[in-house]
C-alpha positions in Angstrom: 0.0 0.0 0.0 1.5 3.4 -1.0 1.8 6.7 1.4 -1.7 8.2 -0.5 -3.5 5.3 -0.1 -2.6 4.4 3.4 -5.4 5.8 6.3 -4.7 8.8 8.2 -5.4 7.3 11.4 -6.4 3.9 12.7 -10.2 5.2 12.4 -9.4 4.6 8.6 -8.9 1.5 8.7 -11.6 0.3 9.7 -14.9 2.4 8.1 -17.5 0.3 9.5 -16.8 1.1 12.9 -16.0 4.2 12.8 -18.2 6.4 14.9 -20.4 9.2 13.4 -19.7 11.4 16.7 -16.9 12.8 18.7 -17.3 14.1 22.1 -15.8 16.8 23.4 -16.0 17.7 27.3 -15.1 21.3 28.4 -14.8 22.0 32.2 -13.9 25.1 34.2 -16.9 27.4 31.7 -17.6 30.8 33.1 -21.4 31.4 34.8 -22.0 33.7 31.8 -21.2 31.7 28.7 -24.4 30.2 26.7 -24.6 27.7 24.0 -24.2 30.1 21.2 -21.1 31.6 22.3 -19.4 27.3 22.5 -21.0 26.8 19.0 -19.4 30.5 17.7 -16.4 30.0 19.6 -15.8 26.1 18.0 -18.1 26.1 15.0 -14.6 27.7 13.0 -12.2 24.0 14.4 -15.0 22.2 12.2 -18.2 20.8 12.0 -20.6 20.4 14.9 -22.8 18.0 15.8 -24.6 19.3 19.1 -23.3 21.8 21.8 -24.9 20.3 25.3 -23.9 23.2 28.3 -24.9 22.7 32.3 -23.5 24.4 34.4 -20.2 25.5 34.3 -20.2 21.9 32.2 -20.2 21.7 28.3 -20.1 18.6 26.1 -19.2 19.5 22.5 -19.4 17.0 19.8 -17.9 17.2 16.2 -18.4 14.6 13.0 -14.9 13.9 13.3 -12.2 12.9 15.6 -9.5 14.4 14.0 -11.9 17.8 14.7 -12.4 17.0 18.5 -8.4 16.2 18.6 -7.4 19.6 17.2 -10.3 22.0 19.0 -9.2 19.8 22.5 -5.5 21.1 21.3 -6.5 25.1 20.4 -8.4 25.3 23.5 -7.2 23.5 26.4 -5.9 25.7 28.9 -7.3 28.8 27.1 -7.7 31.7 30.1 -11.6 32.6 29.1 -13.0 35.8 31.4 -9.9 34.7 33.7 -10.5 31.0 34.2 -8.2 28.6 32.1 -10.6 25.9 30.1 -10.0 22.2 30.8 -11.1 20.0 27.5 -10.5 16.4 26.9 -12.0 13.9 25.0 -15.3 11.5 25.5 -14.1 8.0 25.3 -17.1 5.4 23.7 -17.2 1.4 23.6 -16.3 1.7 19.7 -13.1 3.1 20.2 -12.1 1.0 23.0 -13.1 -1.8 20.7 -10.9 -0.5 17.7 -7.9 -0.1 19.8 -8.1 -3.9 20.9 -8.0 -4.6 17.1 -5.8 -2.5 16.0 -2.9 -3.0 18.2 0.6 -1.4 17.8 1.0 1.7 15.9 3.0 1.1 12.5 6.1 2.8 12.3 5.2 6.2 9.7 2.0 6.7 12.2 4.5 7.1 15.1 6.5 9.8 13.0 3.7 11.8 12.3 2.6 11.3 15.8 5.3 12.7 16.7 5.9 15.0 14.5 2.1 16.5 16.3 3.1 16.3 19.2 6.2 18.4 18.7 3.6 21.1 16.9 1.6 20.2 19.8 4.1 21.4 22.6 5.3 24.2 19.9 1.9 25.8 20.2 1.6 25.2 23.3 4.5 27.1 24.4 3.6 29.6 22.0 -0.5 29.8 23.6 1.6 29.7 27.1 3.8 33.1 26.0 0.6 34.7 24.3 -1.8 34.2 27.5 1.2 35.8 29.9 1.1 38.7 27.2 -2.4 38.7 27.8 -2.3 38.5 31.2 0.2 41.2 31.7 -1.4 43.4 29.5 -4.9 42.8 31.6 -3.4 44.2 34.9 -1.8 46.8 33.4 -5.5 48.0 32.2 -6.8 46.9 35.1 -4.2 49.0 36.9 -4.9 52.0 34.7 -8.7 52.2 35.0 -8.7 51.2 38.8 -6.4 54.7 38.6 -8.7 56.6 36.5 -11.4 54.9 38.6 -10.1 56.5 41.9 -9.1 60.0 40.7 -13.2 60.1 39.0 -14.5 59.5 42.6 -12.2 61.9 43.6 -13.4 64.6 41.6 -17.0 63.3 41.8 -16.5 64.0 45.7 -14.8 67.2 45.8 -17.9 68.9 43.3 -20.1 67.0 45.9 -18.7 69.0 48.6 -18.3 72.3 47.0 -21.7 72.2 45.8 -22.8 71.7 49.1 -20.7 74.5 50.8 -22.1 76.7 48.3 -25.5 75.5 48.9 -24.9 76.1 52.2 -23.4 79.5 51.9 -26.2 80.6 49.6 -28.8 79.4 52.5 -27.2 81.1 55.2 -27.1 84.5 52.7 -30.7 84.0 52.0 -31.4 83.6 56.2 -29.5 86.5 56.5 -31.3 88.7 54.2 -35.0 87.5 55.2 -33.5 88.1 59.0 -32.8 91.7 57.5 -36.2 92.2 55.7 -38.2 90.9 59.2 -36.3 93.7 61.3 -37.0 96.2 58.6 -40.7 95.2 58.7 -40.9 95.1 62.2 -39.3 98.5 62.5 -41.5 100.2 60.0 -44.4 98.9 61.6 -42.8 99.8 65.5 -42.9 102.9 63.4 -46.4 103.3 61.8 -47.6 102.4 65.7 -45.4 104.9 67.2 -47.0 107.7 64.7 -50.5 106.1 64.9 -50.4 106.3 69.3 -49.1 110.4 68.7 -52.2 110.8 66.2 -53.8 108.9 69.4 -52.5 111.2 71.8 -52.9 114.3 70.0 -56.8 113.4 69.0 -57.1 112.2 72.7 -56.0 115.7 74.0 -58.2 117.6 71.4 -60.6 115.4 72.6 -60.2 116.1 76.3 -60.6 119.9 76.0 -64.1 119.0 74.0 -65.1 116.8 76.8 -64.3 119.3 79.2 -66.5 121.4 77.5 -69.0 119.0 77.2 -71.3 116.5 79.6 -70.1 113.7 81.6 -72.5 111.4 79.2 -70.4 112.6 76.5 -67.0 111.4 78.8 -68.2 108.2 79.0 -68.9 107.4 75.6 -65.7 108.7 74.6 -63.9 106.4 77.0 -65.7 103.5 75.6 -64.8 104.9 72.1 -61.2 104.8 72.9 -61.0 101.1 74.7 -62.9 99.5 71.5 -60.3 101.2 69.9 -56.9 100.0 71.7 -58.6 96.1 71.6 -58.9 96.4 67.7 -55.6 97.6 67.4 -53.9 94.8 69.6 -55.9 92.6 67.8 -54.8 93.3 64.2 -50.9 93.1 66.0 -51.1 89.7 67.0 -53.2 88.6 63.7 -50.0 90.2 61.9 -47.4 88.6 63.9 -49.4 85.1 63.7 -49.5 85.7 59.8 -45.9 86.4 59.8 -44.5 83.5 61.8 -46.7 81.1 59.4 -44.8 82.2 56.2 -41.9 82.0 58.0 -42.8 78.5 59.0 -43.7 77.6 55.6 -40.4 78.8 54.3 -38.2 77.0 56.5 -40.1 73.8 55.8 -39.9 74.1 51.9 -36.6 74.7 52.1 -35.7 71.6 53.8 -38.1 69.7 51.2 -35.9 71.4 48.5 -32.5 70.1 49.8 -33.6 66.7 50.8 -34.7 66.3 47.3 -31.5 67.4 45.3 -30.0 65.1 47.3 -31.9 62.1 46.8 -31.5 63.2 43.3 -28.0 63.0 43.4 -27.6 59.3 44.7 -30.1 57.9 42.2 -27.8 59.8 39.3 -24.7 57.9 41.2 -26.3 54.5 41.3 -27.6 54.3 37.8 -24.0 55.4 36.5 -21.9 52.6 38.4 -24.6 50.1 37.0 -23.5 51.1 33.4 -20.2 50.9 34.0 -20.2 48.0 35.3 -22.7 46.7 32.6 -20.0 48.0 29.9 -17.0 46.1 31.5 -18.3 43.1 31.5 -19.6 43.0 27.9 -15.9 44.5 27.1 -14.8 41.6 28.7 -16.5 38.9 27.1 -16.3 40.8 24.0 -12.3 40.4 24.5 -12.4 36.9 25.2 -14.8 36.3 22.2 -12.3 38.0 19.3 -9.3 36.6 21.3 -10.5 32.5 20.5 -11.8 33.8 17.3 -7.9 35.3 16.4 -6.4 32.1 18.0 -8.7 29.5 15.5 -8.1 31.6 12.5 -4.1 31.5 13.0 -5.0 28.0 13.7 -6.3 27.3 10.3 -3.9 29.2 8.1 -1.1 27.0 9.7 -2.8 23.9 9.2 -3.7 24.7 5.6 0.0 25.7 4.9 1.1 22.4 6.5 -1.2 20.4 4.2 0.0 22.6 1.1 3.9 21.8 2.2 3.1 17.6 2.6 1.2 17.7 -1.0 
């Protein structure tokens, strides 16, 4: 039998047992991934059978062995959202059988055994170098937004505080000035009373020489006159002052209502940004690790189809 006609593997040489599907388990899966990201991420290797996921648990299976050989040799050990994946193959009674049969391995299929396993270890060390790349380059950013991170709260805080010194500043400004206003008001009115008790006085002296002109009967009357008059007066003074410490009331308590809700304004606008941020890294991140096993498989295939060119 000549080199082209001899089987590729031991599969080969024996076609009626050869099995139509190739498990593939995959352990150590991050809590996010779903089925269509393991069929995306190993749907470029070859072609796929079914893609079973539970848990952290995966079981992928390909048409052909030589497929499940070389995805269990791209990905194993593959850092995926910081965990490093663990594949190896699913052994099935039909290939225990065919090893029975099949025995030692000929002399050529040991070469190009070996000849794998050296590309094997080669890209191995090369996936090793890459991933400490990687992971060098990931503290570093990690580093540098933890950094930018810190000097945003920073910030965030010192405008917290000197918005509220200025708030704070602008209410004691605005008590001062309604303090002001109130002693104005009260002094303009301490003087409208002074002037109404001289218009008082002076009426009650004109008012004396009449009486003492007049009867007693016309005394008395005038003296009632004059006390109907203080009690109206004292009353309007209190209804004023009651008046004036309600607005003042109603001030002070809108105030309050005004500050309490700027700030509970504030720490909603705070919360809902750290939810997007965080929302954005994490699709960054699995974004990353998505392109990263897509770059790795396409290299992946370029060398294996200039390997084949170079045997033909």
């Amino acid at each position: 039998m000549s080199t082209d006609q001899r089987p590729s593997t031991m599969l080969d040489a024996f076609p009626t047992q050869k099995p139509n599907k190739f498990g593939l388990i995959v352990r150590n899966l991050p809590s996010e991934i779903i089925e269509e990201d393991l069929h995306h991420m190993f749907q470029d290797v070859g072609l796929l059978s079914s893609v079973d996921l539970n848990s952290r648990r995966a079981v992928v299976t390909f048409t052909s062995r030589l497929e499940a050989e070389r995805a269990r040799r791209m990905f194993d050990g593959l850092f995926l959202d910081g965990r490093p994946l663990v594949l190896h193959l699913q052994e099935n009674h039909e290939e225990k059988i065919l090893k029975e049969r099949t025995g030692n391995v000929k002399v050529g299929e040991d070469k190009a055994r070996e000849d794998t396993s050296r590309e094997v270890r080669l890209r191995e060390d090369r996936s090793r170098e890459h991933r400490a790349r990687e992971d060098r380059s990931r503290d570093d950013r990690t580093r540098d937004d933890r950094s930018r991170e810190d000097r945003s709260r920073e910030d965030t805080s010192r405008e917290i505080s000197l918005r509220e010194d200025r708030s704070r500043e602008h209410m004691v400004r605005e008590d001062r000035s309604r303090d002001d206003r109130s002693k104005d008001d009260r002094s303009r009115e301490d003087t409208s009373i002074e002037v109404s008790l001289r218009e008082d006085r002076s009426r009650d002296d004109r008012s004396r020489e009449d009486r003492s002109k007049e009867d007693s009967s016309r005394d008395d009357r005038s003296k009632e006159d004059r006390s109907k008059e203080d009690t109206s007066r004292e009353v309007k003074l209190r209804e004023y002052r009651s008046r004036e410490r309600r607005a003042r009331e109603d001030r002070s308590r809108e105030n309050r209502s005004i500050v309490n809700r700027s700030r509970e304004d504030k720490s909603k606008d705070d919360r809902s940004r750290d939810d997007r941020s965080r929302e954005n890294r994490s699709r960054e991140d699995r974004s990353r690790g998505v392109r990263v096993v897509e770059d790795r498989a396409r290299e992946y295939r370029t060398g294996e189809d200039r390997r084949k060119a170079f045997k033909v």
